[in-house]
C-alpha positions in Angstrom: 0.0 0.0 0.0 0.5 3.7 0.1 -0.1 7.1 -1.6 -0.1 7.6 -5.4 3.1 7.3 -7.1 4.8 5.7 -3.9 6.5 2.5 -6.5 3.7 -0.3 -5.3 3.6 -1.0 -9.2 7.5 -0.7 -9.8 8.0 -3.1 -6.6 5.7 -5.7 -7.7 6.9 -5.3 -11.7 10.7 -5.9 -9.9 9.7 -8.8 -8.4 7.4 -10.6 -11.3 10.8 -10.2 -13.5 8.4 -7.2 -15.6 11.3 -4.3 -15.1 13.8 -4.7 -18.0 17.2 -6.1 -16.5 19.1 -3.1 -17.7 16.6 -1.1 -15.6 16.7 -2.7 -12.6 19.5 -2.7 -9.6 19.7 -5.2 -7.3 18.0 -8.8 -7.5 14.8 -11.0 -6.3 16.0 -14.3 -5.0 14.0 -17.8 -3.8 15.3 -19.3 -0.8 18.7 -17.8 -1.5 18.8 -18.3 -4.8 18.6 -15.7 -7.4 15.3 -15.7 -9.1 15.8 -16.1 -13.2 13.2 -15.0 -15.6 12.5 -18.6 -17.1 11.7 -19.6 -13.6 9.4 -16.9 -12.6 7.4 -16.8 -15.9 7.0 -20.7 -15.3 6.1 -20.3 -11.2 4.0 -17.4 -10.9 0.8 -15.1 -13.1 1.0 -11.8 -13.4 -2.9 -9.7 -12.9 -3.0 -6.5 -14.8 -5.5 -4.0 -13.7 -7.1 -3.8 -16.7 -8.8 -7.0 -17.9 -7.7 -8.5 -21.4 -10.2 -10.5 -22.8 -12.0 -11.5 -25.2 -15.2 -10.3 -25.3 -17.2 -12.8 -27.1 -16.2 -15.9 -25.5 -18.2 -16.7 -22.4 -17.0 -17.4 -19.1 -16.3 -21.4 -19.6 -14.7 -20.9 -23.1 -12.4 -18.4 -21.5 -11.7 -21.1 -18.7 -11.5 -23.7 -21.2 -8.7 -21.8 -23.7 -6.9 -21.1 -21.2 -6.5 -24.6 -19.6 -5.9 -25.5 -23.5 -2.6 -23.5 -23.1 -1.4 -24.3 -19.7 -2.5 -27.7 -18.9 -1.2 -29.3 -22.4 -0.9 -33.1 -21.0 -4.0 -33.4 -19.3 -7.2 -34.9 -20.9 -10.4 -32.9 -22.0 -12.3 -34.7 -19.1 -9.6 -33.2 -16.2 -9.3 -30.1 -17.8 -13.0 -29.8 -17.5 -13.3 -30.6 -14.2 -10.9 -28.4 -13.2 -12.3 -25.5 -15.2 -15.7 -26.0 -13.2 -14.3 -26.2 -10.0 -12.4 -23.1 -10.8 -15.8 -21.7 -11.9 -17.3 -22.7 -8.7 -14.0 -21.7 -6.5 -14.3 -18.3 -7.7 -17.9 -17.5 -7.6 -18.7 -17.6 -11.2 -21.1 -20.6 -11.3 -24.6 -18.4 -12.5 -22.4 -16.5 -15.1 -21.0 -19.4 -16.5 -22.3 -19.3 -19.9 -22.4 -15.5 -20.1 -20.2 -13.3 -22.7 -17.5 -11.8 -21.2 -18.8 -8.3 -23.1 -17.2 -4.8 -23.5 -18.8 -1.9 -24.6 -21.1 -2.5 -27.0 -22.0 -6.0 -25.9 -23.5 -7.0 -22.5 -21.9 -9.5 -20.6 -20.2 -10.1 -17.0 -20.4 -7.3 -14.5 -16.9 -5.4 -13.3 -16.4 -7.5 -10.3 -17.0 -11.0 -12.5 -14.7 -10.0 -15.3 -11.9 -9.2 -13.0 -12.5 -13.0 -11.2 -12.5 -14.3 -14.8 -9.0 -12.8 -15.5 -7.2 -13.8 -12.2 -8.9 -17.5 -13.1 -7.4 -17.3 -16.4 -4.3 -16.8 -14.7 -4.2 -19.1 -11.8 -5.8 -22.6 -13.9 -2.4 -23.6 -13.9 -1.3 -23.5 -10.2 0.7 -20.8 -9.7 3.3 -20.8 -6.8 3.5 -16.8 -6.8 0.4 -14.6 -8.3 1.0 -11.1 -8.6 -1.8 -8.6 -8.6 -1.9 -4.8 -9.6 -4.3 -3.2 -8.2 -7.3 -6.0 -8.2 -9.4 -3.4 -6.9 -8.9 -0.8 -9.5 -12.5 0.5 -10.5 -14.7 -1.8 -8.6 -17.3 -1.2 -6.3 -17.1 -2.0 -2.2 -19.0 -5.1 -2.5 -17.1 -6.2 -5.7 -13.7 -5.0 -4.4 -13.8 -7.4 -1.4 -15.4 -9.9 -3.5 -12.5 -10.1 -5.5 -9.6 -9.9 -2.3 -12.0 -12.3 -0.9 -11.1 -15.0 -3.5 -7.8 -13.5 -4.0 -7.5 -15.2 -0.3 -9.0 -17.9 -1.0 -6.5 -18.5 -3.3 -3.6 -17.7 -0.7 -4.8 -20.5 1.9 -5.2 -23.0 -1.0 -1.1 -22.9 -0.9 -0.3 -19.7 -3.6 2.2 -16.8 -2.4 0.0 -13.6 -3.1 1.5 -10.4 -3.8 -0.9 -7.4 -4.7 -0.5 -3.8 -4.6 -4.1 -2.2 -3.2 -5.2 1.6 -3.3 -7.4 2.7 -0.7 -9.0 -0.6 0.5 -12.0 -1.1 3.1 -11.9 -2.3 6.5 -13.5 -5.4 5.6 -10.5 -5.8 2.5 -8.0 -4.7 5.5 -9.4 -7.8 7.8 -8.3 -10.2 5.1 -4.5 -9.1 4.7 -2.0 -11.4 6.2 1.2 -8.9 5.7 1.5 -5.2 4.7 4.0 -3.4 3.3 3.5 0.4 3.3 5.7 2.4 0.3 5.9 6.3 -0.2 8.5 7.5 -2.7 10.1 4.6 -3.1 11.2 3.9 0.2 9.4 1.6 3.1 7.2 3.1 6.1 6.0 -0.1 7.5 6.6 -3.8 7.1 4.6 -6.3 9.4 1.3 -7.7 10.4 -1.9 -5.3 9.9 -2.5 -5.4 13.3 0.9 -3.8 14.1 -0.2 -0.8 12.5 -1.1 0.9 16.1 2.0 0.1 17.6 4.1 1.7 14.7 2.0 4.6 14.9 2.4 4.5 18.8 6.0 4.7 18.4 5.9 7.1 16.6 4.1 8.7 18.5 0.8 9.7 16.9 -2.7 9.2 19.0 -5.5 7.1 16.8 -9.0 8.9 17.1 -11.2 6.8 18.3 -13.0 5.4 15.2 -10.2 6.0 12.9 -8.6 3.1 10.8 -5.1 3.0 12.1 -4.1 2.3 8.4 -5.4 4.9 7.1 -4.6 7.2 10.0 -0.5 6.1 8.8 -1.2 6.8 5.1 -2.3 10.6 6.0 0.9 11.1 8.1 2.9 9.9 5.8 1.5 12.5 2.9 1.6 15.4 5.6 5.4 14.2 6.2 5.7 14.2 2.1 4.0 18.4 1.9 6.1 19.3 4.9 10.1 20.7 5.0 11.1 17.1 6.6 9.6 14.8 3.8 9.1 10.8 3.9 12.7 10.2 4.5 11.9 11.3 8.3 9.3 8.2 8.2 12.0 6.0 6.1 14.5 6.6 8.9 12.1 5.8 11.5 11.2 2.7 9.8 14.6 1.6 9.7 16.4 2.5 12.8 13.5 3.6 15.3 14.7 7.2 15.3 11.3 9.2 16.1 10.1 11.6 13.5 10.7 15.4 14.2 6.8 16.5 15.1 4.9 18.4 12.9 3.8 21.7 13.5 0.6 21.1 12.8 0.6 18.3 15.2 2.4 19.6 17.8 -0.9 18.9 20.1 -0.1 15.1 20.1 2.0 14.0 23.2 5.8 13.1 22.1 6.2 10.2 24.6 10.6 9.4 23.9 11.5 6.5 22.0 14.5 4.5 23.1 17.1 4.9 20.0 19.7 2.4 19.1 22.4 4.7 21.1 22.5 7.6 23.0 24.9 9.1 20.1 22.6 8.9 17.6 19.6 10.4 19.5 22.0 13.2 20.5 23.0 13.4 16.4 19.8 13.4 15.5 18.1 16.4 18.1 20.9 18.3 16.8 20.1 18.3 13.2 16.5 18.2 13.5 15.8 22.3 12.5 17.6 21.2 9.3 16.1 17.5 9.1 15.5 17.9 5.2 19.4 18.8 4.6 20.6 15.9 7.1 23.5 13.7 5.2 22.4 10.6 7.9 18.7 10.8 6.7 18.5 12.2 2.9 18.3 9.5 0.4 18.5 9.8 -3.4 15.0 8.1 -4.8 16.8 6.0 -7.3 18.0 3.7 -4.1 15.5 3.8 -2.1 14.0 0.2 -2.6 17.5 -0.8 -1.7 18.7 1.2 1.4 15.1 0.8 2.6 13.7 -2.5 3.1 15.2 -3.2 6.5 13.8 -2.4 9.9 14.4 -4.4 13.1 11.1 -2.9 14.5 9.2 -4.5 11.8 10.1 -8.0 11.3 8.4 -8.7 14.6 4.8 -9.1 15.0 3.7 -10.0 18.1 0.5 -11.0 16.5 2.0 -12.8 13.2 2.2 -16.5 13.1 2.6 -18.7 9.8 -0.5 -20.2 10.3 -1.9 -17.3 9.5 -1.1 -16.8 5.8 0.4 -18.9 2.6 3.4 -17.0 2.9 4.6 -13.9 3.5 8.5 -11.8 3.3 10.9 -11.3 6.1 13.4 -9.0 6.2 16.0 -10.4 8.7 18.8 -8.2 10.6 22.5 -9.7 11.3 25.4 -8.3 13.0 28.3 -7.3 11.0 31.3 -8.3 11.8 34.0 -6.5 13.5 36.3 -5.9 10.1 33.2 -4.6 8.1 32.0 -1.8 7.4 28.4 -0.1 7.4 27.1 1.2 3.7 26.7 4.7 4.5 27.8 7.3 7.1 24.2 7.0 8.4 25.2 4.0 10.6 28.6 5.2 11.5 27.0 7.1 14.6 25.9 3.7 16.3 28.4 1.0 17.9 26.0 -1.6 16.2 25.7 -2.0 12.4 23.6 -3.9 11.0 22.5 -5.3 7.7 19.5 -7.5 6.1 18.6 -10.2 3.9 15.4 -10.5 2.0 13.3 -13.9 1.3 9.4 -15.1 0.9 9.0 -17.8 3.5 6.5 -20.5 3.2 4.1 -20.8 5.3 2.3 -23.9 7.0 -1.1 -24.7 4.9 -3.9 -23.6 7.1 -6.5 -25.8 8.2 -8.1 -23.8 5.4 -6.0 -25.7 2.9 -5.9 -29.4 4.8 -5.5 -31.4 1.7 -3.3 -29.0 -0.1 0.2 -30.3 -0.3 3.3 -28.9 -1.7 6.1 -31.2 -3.6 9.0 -29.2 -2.9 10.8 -31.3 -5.7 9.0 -29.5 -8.1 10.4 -26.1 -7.0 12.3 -25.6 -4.1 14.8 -27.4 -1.9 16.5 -25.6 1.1 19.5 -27.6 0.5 19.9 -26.8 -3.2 18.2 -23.8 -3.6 16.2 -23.6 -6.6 15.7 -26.6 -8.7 14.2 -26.1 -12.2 12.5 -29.4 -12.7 9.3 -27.4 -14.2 9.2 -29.8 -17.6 9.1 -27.8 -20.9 8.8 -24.2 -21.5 5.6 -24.7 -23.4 3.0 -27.3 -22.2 1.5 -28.1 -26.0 3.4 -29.3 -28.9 3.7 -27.0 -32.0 0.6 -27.8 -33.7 -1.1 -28.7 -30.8 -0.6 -24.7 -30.2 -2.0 -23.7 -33.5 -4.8 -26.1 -34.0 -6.2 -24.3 -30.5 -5.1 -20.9 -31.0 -7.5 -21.2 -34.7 -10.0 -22.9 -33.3 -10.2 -19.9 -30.8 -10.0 -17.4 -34.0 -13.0 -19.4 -35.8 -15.1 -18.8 -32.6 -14.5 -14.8 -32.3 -14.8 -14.7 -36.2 -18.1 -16.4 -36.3 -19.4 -14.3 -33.3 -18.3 -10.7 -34.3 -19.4 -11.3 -38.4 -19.5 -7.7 -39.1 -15.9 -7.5 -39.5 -15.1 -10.0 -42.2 -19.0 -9.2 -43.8 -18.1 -5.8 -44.0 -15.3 -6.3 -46.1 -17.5 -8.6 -48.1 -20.3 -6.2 -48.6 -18.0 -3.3 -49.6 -16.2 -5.4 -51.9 -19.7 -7.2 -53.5 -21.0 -3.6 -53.4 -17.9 -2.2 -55.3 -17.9 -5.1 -57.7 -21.3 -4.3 -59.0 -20.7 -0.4 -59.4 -17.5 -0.8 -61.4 -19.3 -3.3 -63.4 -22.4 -0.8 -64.7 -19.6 2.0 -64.6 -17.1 0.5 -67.1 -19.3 -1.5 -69.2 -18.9 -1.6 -72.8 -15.5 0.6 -72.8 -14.9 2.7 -76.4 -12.6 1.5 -78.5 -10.7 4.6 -78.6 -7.7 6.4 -76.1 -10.6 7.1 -73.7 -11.8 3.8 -73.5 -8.0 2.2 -72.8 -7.7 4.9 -69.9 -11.1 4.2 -68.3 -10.1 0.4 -68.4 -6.4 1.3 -66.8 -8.8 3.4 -64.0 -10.8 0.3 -63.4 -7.5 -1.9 -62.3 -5.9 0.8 -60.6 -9.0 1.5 -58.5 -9.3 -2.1 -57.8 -5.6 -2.1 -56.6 -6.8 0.7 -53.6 -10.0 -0.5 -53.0 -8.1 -4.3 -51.9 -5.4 -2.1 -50.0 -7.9 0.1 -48.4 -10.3 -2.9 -47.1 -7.7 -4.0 -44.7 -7.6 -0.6 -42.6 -10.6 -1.9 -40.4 -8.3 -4.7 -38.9 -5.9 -1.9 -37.0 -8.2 -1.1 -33.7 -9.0 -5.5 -34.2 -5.6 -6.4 -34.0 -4.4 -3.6 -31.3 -7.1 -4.7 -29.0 -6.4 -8.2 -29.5 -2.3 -7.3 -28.7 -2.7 -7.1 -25.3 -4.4 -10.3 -24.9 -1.6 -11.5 -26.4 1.4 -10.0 -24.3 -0.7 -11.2 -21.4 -1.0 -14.4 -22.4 2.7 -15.4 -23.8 4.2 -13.2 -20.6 3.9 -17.0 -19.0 4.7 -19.1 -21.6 1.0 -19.6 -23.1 2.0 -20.0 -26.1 4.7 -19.4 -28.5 4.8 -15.8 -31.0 5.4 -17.9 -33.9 2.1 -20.6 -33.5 0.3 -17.4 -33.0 1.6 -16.0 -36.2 0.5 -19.0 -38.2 -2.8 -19.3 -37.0 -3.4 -16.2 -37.6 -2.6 -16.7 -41.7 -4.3 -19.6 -41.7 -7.3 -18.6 -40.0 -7.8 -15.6 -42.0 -6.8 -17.2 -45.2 -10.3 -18.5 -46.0 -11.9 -15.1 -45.6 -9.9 -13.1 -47.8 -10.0 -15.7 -50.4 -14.0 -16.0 -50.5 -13.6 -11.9 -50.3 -11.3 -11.8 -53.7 -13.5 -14.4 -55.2 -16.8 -12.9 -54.8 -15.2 -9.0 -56.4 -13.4 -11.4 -59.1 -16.8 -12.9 -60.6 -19.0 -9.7 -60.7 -16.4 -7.6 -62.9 -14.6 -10.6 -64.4 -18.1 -11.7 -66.5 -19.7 -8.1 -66.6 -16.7 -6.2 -67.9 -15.6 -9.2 -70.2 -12.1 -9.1 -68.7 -9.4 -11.0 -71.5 -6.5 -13.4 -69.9 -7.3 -16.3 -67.4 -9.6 -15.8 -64.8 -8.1 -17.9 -62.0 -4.7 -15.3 -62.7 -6.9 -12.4 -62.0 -8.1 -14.1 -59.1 -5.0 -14.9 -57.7 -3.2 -11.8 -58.3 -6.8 -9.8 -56.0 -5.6 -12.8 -53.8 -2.6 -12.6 -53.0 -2.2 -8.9 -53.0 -5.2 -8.7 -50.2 -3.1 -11.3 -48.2 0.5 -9.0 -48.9 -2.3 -5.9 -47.4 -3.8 -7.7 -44.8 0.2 -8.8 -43.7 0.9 -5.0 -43.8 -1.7 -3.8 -42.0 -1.3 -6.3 -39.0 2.3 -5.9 -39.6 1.6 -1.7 -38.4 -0.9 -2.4 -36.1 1.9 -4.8 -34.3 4.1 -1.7 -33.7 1.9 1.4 -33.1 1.1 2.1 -29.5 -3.1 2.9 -30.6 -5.5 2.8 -33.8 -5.1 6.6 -34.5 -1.6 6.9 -34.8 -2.1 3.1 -37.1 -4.9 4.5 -39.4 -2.3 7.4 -39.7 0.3 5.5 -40.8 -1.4 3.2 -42.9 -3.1 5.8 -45.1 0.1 7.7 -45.0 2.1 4.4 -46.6 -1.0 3.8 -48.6 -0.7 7.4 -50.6 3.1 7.0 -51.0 2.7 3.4 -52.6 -0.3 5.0 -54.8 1.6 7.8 -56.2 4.4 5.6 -56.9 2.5 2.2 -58.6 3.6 3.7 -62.2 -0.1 4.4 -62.5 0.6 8.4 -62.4 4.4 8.3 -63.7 5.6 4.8 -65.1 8.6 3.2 -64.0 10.9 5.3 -66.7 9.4 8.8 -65.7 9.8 8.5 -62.1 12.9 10.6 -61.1 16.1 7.6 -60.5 16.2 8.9 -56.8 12.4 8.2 -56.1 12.5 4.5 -58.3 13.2 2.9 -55.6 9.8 3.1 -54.2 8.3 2.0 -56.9 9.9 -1.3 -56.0 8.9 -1.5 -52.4 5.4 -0.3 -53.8 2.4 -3.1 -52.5 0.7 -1.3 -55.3 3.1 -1.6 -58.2 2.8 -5.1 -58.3 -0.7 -6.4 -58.2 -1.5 -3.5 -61.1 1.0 -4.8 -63.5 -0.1 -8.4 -62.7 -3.6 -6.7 -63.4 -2.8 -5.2 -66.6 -0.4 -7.8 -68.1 -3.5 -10.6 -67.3 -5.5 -8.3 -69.5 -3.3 -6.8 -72.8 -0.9 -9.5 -73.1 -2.4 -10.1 -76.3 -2.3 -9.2 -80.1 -6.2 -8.0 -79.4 -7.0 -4.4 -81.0 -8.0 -2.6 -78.5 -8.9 0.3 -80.2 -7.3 3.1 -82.5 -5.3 6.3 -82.0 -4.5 8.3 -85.1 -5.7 5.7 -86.9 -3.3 3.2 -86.0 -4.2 -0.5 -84.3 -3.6 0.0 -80.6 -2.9 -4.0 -79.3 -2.2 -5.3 -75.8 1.6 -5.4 -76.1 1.4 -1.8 -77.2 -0.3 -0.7 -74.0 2.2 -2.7 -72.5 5.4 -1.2 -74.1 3.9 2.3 -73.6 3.7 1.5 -69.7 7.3 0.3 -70.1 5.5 -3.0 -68.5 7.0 -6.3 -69.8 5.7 -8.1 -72.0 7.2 -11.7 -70.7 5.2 -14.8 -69.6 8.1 -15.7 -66.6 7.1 -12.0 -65.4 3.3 -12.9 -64.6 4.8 -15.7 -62.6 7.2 -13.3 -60.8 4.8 -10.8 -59.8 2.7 -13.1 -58.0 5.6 -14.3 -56.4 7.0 -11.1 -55.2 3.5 -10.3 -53.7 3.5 -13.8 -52.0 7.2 -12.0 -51.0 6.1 -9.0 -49.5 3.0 -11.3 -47.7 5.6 -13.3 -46.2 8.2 -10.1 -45.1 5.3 -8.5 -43.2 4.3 -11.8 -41.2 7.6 -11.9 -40.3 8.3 -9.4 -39.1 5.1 -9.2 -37.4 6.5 -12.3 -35.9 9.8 -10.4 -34.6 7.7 -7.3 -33.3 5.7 -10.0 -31.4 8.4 -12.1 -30.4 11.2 -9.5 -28.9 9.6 -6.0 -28.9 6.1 -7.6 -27.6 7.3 -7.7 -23.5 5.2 -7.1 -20.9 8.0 -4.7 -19.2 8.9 -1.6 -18.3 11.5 0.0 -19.9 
């Protein structure tokens, strides 16, 4: 706990493994081992305050996907019966068939959806489950019906490590251990119930009525707006040296504290007009985790057994020795100098948890430290991955038609205006340029049909950083499921465009070119698109950026300036074009022939001429190429999608 912007978020990110390691000082270790990455994403779930999911899949297929991905071995029949008693654990039993919903569809209340995402992340068995602010936009009664589960899930044998913001006295009653942060740097570390003491020592009088929590959260943002700041709670914290009263407070009796030496307490009087210059108490922020997590008054609780939580962390003092030397100047006013070590000790179940047992085999031994025996880092095969992953995708597809019918509808619409538009062209100059203005706007209308995906895809990132944070899945199944799925779609999109204008325009060459070349050059713009949306932090800045790459391909497709005219500094964009290549493919599938087309100054106009006079060749190989070079640029933009997704994708902070 503890005011806004106190590093609750930062300390739990450090110790999920979610702060880059170039970031990051210091380490996290397991029974005095040091903690690596591969281990946490395999041991613990990470809870998000904001809940990733998708909104079309009820509560069970949610349940059910998800014990797809982490529970590979087991059979359908376990994996259901686990999902239901996960259903029933968390309180989900009379919204089990309901939509998970989001704005425009109705589904789970706030409180349910936020159960459904800490289920999705705990099917597996978790040792450690993280939590960011659980509470975060929930009710009273939904707030403690999620913490209530959340402890639940503690006395079933989990370590639980939330950050909390404001919580309830009924929220408060359920906390095992409580670690109070402001600016980095600890004000409390104990039981809940040692809250009075701590503010007792301090000393500071608790109204009667008043949450003692609370009551220490308001002192410590009057310390943070006053001259002395939250180092003078920080030191306290650590050493026992009473705060310098407040003005404001000077009302409160000031009963003396017993300090760790008479030197210090003479040290500290002295400086105590000039507390926020002190060298013994100021603190840069950058170290504050560090220098801060160590207090000998709070790592008793005289009201703190193990029976009372899963687990909880302990911050343990020991003397140095005689030939050492104390970190900072701070300590060199004492005789005594101590230091401390950090670890998250395992409690004894609770009768709460009789029949939960823990094989330390799998995880832990205190003569070893920390074994890896966790298996493989992915619990399904390869295709195993895929063939769930698309049978996911056909469910949402099916569900939310509007996308892919859309498309359909704009493209069936489109086919049957361009068809009563260019009907019957003239044989003349005009006619040839409104046919070269048919395939040109059949290029953009492919490319532009693609921009709805951006906001689909972005919204659907985040699901997956969440999911493949713990080894869910691999990027690369995700990739290819993804192709495949979609694959269908945009071929039954290019088909049903290709057939109105292929038989009402009386289009020359072989129709099942001109279908593959719409084909292949939606799937190289439906790659591109996704390719963006992969890499752009929102839709706005993607539909920017697509329609900004979209113009520069169009002006450079040869359709304004062929290939000759364009200035040699600029033809290299008519190469990495997406445009250039499905209109040549267009309009070689059409005049590569000997066919009059019409007359200019009396002269037979043939295919090959509109060809040479577009400076587009003329050769059969070429048709070939183009397609391939499309299939190209497809397969460049899937990969890399694939890289964005696989190394830039992290759920971390920089």
């Amino acid at each position: 706990m503890g005011p806004s912007g106190a590093g609750k978020s930062t300390l739990l990110d450090g110790l999920a493994g979610r702060i880059a390691s170039g970031s990051l000082k210091g380490k996290v270790s397991l029974d005095g081992a040091t903690v690596s990455a591969s281990l946490i994403k395999r041991t613990s779930a990470y809870i998000m305050q904001d809940d990733r999911l998708f909104p079309m899949l009820t509560v069970y297929e949610t349940f059910m996907f998800a014990a797809d991905f982490r529970l590979g071995p087991l059979s359908l029949a376990d994996k259901k019966q686990k999902v239901e008693k996960l259903i029933d654990q968390l309180g989900l039993t009379s919204s089990r068939n309901t939509y998970i919903g989001d704005e425009g569809t109705r589904g789970v209340s706030g409180g349910e959806r936020r159960r459904v995402s800490i289920g999705v992340d705990i099917i597996h068995g978790p040792s450690l489950l993280f939590l960011d602010e659980p509470t975060s936009g929930l009710d009273s009664s939904s707030a403690h019906s999620v913490i209530e589960k959340v402890h639940d899930i503690a006395r079933s044998g989990s370590t639980v490590i939330l950050t909390i913001h404001q919580p309830s006295s009924r929220i408060q009653l359920l906390l095992d251990h409580l670690i109070i942060l402001a600016r980095g740097q600890l004000m409390f570390q104990g039981s809940p119930h040692d809250v009075t003491q701590h503010l007792a020592r301090m000393p500071r009088k608790i109204p009667k009525g008043e949450n003692p929590i609370e009551l220490l959260i308001d002192v410590i943002q009057e310390y943070d707006q006053s001259d002395f700041g939250v180092e003078a709670l920080a030191e306290f914290a650590r050493t026992g040296l009473k705060p310098p009263p407040l003005s404001t407070h000077g009302h409160h009796e000031h009963s003396p504290l017993p300090a760790p030496s008479s030197h210090r307490s003479h040290i500290f009087e002295g400086k105590s007009q000039d507390f926020s210059h002190s060298p013994q108490l100021s603190r840069r922020v950058v170290d504050e985790f560090d220098h801060s997590l160590r207090s000998p008054y709070n790592n008793i609780s005289t009201s703190w057994s193990a029976g009372h939580s899963a687990a909880f962390l302990k911050f343990t003092p020991s003397k140095l020795k005689n030939d050492q030397k104390p970190r900072n100047n701070a300590r060199n006013a004492s005789p005594m100098y101590y230091t401390y070590s950090s670890e998250i000790l395992q409690a004894t179940p609770t009768p709460h948890s009789s029949d939960y047992t823990v094989n330390e085999k799998d995880y832990l031994t205190p003569s070893n430290g920390i074994q890896e025996h966790l298996g493989p880092k992915f619990a399904n095969s390869y295709l195993t991955e895929i063939w769930t992953l698309m049978r996911r995708n056909f469910i949402i597809i099916r569900r939310t038609p509007e996308l892919f019918l859309s498309r359909l509808m704009v493209l069936t619409f489109m086919g049957v205006m361009m068809a009563t538009m260019f009907h019957n062209p003239k044989e003349d100059l005009q006619g040839i340029t409104n046919r070269l203005s048919f395939f040109i706007f059949t290029v953009c209308l492919f490319f532009f049909s693609s921009n709805d995906a951006v906001p689909a895809f972005i919204q659907e990132r985040f699901i997956f950083i969440r999911e493949t944070s713990h080894n869910a899945y691999r990027a690369s199944t995700y990739t290819f499921a993804g192709i495949i799925t979609h694959m269908p779609f945009i071929l039954l999109q290019a088909t049903a465009y290709a057939l109105i204008v292929w038989f009402a325009l009386e289009l020359r060459g072989p129709f099942f070119y001109f279908l593959l070349v719409l084909f292949v050059s939606l799937l190289s713009t439906n790659s591109f698109v996704v390719f963006v949306s992969s890499v752009v932090p929102n839709y706005i800045l993607g539909y920017a950026v697509v329609i900004a790459f979209t113009a520069l391909f169009f002006l450079f497709c040869g359709y304004f300036l062929n290939s000759h005219d364009i200035p040699p500094y600029w033809r290299w964009m008519n190469k990495i074009s997406t445009m250039t290549y499905p209109y040549e493919g267009l309009l070689m599938n059409q005049y590569q022939t000997n066919y009059t087309f019409g007359k200019i100054d009396g002269a037979n106009v043939t295919g090959f001429n509109i060809l040479d006079s577009l400076h587009i060749g003329t050769q059969e190989y070429k048709k070939r190429t183009i397609v391939l070079v499309m299939f190209g640029w497809a397969v460049l933009y899937r990969i890399l999608f694939y890289l964005v997704l696989r190394f830039a994708s992290k759920n971390q902070r920089s």
